[in-house]
C-alpha positions in Angstrom: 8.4 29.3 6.8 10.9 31.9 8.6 14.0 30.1 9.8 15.8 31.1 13.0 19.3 30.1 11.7 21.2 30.8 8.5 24.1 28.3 6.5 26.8 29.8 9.1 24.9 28.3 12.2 24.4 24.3 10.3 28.1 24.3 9.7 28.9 24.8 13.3 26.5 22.7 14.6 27.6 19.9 11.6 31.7 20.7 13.3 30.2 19.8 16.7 28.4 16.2 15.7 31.2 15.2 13.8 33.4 16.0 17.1 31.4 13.7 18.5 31.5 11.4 16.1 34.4 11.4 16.7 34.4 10.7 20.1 31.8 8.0 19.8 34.3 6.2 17.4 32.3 5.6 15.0 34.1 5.1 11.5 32.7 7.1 8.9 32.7 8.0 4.9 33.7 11.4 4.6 30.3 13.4 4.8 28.8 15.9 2.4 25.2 17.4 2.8 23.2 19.3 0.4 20.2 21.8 1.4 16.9 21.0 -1.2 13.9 22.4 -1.0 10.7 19.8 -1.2 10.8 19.2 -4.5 14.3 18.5 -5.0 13.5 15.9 -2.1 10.2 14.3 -3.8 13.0 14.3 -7.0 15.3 12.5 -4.7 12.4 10.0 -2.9 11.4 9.2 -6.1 14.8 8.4 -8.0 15.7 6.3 -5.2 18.0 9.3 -3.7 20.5 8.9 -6.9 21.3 12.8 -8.4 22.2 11.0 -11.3 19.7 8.4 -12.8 18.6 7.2 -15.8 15.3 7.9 -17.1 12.1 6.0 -16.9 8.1 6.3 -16.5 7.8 4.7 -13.3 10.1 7.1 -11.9 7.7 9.6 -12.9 4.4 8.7 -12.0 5.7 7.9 -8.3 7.4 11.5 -8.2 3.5 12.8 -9.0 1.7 10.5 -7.4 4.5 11.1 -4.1 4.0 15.0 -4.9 -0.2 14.9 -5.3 -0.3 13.3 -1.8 2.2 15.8 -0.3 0.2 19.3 -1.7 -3.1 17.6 -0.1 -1.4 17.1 3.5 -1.7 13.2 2.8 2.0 12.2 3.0 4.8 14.4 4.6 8.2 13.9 3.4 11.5 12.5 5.0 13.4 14.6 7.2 16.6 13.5 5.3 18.1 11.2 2.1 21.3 9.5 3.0 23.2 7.4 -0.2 25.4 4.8 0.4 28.3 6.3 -1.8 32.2 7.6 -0.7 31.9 10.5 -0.1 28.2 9.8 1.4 26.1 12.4 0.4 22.7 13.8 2.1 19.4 16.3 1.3 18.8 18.2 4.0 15.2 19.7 3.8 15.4 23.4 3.8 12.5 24.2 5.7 13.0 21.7 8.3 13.6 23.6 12.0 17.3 24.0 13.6 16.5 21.2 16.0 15.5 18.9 12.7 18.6 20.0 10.9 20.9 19.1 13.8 18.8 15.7 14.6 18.7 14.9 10.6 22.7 15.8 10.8 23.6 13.0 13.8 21.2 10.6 12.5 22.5 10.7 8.8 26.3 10.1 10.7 24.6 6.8 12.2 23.6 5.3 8.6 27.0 6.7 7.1 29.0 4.3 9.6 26.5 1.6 8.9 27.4 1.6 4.9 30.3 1.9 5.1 30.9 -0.8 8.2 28.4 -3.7 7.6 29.5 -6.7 5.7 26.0 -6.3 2.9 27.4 -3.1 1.7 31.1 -4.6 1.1 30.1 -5.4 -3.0 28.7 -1.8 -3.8 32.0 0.1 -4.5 30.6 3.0 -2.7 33.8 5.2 -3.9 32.4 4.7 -7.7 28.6 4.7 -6.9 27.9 8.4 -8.2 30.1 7.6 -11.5 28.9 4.4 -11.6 24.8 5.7 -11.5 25.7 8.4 -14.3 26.9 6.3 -16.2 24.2 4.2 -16.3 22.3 6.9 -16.8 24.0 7.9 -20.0 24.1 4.5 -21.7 20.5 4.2 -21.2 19.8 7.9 -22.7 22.1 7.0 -25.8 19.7 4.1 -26.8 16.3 6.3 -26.3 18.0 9.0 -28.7 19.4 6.4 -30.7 16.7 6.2 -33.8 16.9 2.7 -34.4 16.3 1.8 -31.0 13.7 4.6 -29.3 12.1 4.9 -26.1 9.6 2.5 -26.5 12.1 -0.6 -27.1 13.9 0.7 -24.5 10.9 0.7 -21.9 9.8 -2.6 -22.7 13.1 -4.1 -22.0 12.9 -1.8 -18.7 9.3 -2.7 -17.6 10.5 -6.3 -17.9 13.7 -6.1 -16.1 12.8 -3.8 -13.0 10.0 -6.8 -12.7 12.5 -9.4 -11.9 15.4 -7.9 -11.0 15.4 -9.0 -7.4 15.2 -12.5 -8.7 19.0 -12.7 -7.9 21.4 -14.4 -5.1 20.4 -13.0 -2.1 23.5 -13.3 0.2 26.6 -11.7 -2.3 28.9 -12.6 0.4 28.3 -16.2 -0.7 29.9 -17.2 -3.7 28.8 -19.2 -6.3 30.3 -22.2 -7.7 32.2 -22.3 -10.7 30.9 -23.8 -13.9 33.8 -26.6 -13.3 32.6 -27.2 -9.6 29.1 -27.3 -10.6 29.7 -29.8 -13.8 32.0 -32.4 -11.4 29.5 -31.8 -8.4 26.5 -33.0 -10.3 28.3 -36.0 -12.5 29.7 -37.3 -9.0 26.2 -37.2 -7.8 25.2 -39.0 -11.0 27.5 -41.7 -11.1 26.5 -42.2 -7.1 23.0 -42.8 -7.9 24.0 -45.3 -10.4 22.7 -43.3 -13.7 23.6 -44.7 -17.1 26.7 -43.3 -19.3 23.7 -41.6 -22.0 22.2 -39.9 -18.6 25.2 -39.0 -17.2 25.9 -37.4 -20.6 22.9 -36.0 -20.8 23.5 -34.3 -17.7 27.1 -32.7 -18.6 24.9 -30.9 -21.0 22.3 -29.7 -18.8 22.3 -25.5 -18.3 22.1 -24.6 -15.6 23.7 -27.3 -13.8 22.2 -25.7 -10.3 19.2 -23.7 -9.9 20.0 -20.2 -11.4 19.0 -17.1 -8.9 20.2 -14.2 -11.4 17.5 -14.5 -13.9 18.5 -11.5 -15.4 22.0 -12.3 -16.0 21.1 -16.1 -16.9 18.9 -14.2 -20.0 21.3 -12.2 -20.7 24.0 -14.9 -21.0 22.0 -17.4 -23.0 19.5 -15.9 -24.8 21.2 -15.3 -28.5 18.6 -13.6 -29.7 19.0 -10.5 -27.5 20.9 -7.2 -28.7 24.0 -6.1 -27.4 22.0 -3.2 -25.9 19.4 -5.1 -24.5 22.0 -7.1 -22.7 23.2 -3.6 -21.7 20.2 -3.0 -20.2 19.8 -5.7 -18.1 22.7 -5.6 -16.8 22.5 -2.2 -15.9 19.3 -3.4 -14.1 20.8 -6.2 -12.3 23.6 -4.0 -11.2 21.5 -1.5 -9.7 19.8 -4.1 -7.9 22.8 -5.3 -6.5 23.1 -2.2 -4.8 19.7 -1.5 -3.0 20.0 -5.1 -2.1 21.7 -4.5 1.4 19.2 -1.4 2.1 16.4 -3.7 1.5 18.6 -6.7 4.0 19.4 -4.1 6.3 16.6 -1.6 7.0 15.5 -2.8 10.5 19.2 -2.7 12.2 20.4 0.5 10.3 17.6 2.2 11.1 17.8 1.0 15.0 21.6 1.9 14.1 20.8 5.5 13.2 18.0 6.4 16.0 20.6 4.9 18.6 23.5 7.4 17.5 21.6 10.3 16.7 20.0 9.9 20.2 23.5 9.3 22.0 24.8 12.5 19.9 21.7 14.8 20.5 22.2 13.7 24.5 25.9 14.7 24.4 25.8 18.7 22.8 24.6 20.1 25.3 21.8 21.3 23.0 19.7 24.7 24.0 16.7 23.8 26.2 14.4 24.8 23.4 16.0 22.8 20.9 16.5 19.6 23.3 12.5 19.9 24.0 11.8 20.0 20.1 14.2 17.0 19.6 12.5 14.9 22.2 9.1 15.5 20.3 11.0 14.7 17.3 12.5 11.5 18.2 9.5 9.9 19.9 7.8 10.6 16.3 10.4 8.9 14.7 10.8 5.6 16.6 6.9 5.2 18.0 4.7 2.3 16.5 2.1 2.2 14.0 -0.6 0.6 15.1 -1.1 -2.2 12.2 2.3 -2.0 10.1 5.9 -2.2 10.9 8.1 0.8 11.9 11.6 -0.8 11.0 12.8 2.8 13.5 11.0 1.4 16.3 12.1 -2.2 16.3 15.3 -1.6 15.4 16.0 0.8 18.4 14.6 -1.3 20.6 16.9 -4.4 20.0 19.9 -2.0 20.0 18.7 -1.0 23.5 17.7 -4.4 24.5 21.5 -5.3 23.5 23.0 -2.7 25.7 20.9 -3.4 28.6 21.4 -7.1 28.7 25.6 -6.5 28.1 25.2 -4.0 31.3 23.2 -6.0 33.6 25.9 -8.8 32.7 28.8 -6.0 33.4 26.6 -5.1 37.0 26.9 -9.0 37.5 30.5 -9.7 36.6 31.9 -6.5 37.2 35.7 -7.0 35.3 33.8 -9.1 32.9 32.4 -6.5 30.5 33.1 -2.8 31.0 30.7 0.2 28.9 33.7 0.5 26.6 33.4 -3.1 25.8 29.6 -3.5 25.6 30.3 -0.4 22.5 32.7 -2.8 20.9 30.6 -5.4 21.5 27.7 -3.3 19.3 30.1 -2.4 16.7 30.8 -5.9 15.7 27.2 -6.8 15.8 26.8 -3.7 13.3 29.4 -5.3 10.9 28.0 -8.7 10.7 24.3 -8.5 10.8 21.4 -8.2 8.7 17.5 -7.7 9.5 17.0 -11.5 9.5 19.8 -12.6 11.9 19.9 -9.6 13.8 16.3 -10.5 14.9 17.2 -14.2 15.4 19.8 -13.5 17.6 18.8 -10.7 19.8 14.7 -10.7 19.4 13.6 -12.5 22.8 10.0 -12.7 24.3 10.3 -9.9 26.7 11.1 -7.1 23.8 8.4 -8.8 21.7 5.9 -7.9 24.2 7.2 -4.5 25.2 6.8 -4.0 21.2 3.2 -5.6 21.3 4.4 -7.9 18.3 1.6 -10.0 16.7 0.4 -12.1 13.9 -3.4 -11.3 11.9 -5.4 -13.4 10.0 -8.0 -12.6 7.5 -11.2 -14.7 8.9 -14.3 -13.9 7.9 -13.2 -10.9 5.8 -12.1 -9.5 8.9 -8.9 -9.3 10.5 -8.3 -11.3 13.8 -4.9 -11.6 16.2 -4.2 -15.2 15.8 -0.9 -15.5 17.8 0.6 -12.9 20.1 3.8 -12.8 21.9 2.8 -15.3 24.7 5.1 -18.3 25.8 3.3 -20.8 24.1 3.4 -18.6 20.4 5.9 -16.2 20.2 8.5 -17.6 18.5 6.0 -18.5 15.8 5.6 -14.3 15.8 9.4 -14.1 15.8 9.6 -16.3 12.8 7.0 -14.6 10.6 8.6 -11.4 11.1 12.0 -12.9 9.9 10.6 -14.0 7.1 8.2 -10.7 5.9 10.7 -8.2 6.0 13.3 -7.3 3.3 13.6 -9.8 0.4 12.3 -12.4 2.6 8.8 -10.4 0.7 9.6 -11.4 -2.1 8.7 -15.1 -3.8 12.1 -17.0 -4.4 12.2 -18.1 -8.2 14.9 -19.7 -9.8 15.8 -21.3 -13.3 16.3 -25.2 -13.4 16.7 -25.6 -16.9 16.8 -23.7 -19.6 16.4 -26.1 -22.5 14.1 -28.3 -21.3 12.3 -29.4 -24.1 14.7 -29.7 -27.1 13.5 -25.7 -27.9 15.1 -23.5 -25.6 11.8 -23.7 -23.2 12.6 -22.1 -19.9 11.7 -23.8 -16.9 11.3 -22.1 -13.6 10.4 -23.2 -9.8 9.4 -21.0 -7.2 10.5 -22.1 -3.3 7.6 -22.9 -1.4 8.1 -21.8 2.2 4.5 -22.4 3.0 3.4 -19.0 1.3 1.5 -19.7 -2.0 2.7 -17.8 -5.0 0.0 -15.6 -6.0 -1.9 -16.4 -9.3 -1.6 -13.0 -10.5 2.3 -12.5 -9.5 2.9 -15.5 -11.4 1.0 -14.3 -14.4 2.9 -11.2 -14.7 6.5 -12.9 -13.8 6.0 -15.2 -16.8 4.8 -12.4 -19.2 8.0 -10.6 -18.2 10.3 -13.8 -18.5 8.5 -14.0 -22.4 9.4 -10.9 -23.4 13.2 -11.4 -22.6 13.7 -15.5 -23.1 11.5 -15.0 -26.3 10.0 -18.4 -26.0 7.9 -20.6 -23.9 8.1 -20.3 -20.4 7.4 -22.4 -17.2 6.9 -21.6 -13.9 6.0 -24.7 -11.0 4.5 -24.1 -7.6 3.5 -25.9 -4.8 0.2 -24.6 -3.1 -1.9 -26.3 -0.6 -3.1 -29.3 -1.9 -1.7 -29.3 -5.2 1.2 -28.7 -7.7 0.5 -25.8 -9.9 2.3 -25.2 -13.4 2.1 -22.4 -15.6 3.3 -21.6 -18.8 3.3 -18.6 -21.3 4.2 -18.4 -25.0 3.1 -17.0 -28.0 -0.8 -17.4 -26.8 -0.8 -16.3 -23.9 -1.0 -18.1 -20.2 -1.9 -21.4 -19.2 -2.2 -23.2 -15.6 -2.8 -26.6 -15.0 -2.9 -27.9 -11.1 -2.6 -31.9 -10.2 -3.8 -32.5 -6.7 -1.6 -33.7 -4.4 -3.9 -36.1 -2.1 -6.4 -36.5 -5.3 -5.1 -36.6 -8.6 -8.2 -37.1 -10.6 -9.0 -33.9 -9.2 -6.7 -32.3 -11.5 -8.1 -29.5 -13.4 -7.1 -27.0 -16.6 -8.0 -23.4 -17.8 -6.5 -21.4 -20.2 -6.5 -17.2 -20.5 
């Protein structure tokens, strides 16, 4: 592809955005980006936009698989990868047109002041993220070259660990409760109900005292039979977890975030009448729906949009209430405190649900059929299955009630039923994975429709057993 601009001509137009940037007040890592060509950006897509991670095979088979669909004109690739570190760094495709480069540039500014502004991103230490990533990295290569350990031992301790490792708190801006706190919560709650002094013993030695979130680190903690460098590993796991947490939380509103500065910023340069025709294009890619999925670009725009037009209608109304200056404070704030779940809570009403043609599908039939649309009588129902698909709201809550609860160091296990049924096979796999770090029997306990469901994994494999809820002699047994 022949380019119409050279190095010279980004860093002028880079001078200009962050002028208004500037301008806009928006508060900002200091900002670094780096030109790569597409297969230092499949590289990057692939290793979760890190320059510095450690190795492993799944890493590799998505970088071909991601680079097999690119060569056949299946699957393009990004206009940009942004990291959430100080200084925030960015890949800027080198073939991309001017017009992209300078979009790419103003949008990458909008995530930028999202990281380093928003309340989910306060725990990731962006300053240390690069050294923190490396290092990783090098710990992890130490123990492959190390003889008596070896890549294989190291994978399977991997394979197991990336499996579960968003089985962790899900809010870090909550903090747990002290071992102390937990011990005199639950004995007050024992003596209340009246339990006996052996019970109320009994108790005191119960662990965990509260349903455990962090699997990984509960293993890690109480599993005596693990390695120091297994326990290396997963915490190296869990702590890379930790930090894509908030992108997964957040990926709705910092999108919306993004699309709703780059616009603003593109609007105020003045751009060339060529390039300002190319961006319009551009943008209207970027934030149109996909018919049958989700385009986080799309809704989140439209809620930042729907925020300022509601805040001016109310300044038209009350005109010394709220002036344009204020409604942009008024955004910022909501961009520090929000995540994809409350932002749609708060600001997701019935008319921007229709505008985006929102709906919930059912399988009937093997076919798919609209059940509920955005009308007055359903779509809060609509509004409420979108809060609760999108980020780790996707993921089936698991947490560890006791981790001795058989005399033998049995793990037990309950997954939160919010009216989604925990799929046979997920379970399956989850307790193979909890095996091979816990070393010993396993136990997992769902709630489906009609029934209780309990499975369990040791030494011989898996085995489910189901009592009916409305039916107990119903209750039946198989074993894989």
């Amino acid at each position: 592809m022949v380019r119409n601009y050279n190095l010279q001509d980004l860093e002028k137009w880079e001078e200009r955005i962050f002028e208004k940037v500037q301008e806009f007040g928006l508060d900002c890592y200091p900002q670094e980006f780096e030109i790569c060509d597409h297969i230092q950006m499949l590289g990057m897509m692939t290793y979760h936009g890190m320059p510095s991670h450690y190795p492993h095979w799944s890493f590799g088979k998505s970088f071909e698989r991601t680079k097999t669909l690119y060569d056949y004109g299946v699957q393009g690739i990004p206009y940009e990868m942004v990291i959430n570190s100080n200084p925030c760094i960015a890949g800027l495709m080198r073939d991309n047109s001017l017009c992209l480069q300078i979009l790419t540039m103003a949008h990458v500014y909008g995530h930028n002041d999202f990281f380093k502004n928003n309340f989910t991103f306060s725990h990731t230490r962006a300053d240390r993220t690069i050294a923190r990533f490396k290092a990783h990295a090098d710990r992890i290569r130490s123990y492959i070259e190390d003889p008596s350990i070896g890549l294989k031992a190291v994978e399977r301790i991997l394979d197991a660990a990336h499996s579960l490792s968003f089985q962790c708190r899900r809010n870090q801006a909550v903090k747990a409760r002290s071992g102390e706190q937990q011990l005199s919560r639950a004995l007050k709650a024992a003596e209340e109900s009246g339990n006996s002094e052996q019970e109320i013993e009994k108790i005191s030695h119960k662990f965990p005292l509260e349903p455990e979130e962090n699997i990984l680190l509960f293993i890690r903690d109480h599993n005596a039979r693990l390695t120091e460098w297994e326990k290396d590993l997963l915490t190296i796991v869990h702590e890379e977890a930790l930090y894509f947490q908030p992108q997964m939380e957040t990926k709705i509103i910092n999108e919306g975030w993004a699309c709703y500065w780059h616009r603003e910023i593109m609007n105020s340069l003045e751009l060339p009448t060529d390039i300002h025709m190319e961006f319009l294009v551009r943008h209207n890619q970027v934030v149109r729906p996909i018919p049958g999925d989700i385009n986080p670009y799309n809704i989140g725009l439209a809620l930042w949009d729907r925020i300022e037009e509601k805040e001016l209608g109310k300044a038209r109304d009350h005109a010394h209430d709220r002036q344009p200056a204020n409604i942009r404070e008024l955004m910022f704030e909501i961009r520090e405190v929000d995540r994809d779940t409350s932002f749609i809570r708060r600001f997701m009403d019935r008319e921007t649900m229709e505008k985006l043609d929102l709906f919930q599908a059912e399988v009937q039939q093997n076919d798919w059929i609209v059940s509920k649309t955005a009308n007055e009588e359903s779509w809060q129902d609509v509004k409420n299955l979108l809060i609760n698909s999108i980020g780790l709201g996707a993921i089936p809550r698991i947490s560890i009630v006791d981790g001795d609860c058989d005399g033998a160091r049995t793990l037990k296990l309950v997954h939160e039923f919010d009216g989604r049924e925990l799929e046979a096979s997920y379970a399956e796999k989850t307790l193979e994975h909890l095996y091979t770090l816990w070393g010993r029997k396993v136990l997992l306990e769902t709630r489906m429709k009609n029934s209780v469901a309990r499975y369990s994994f040791d030494d011989t494999g898996l085995t489910m057993t189901a009592e009916m809820n409305e039916d107990p002699a119903r209750a039946y047994f198989s074993h894989w």
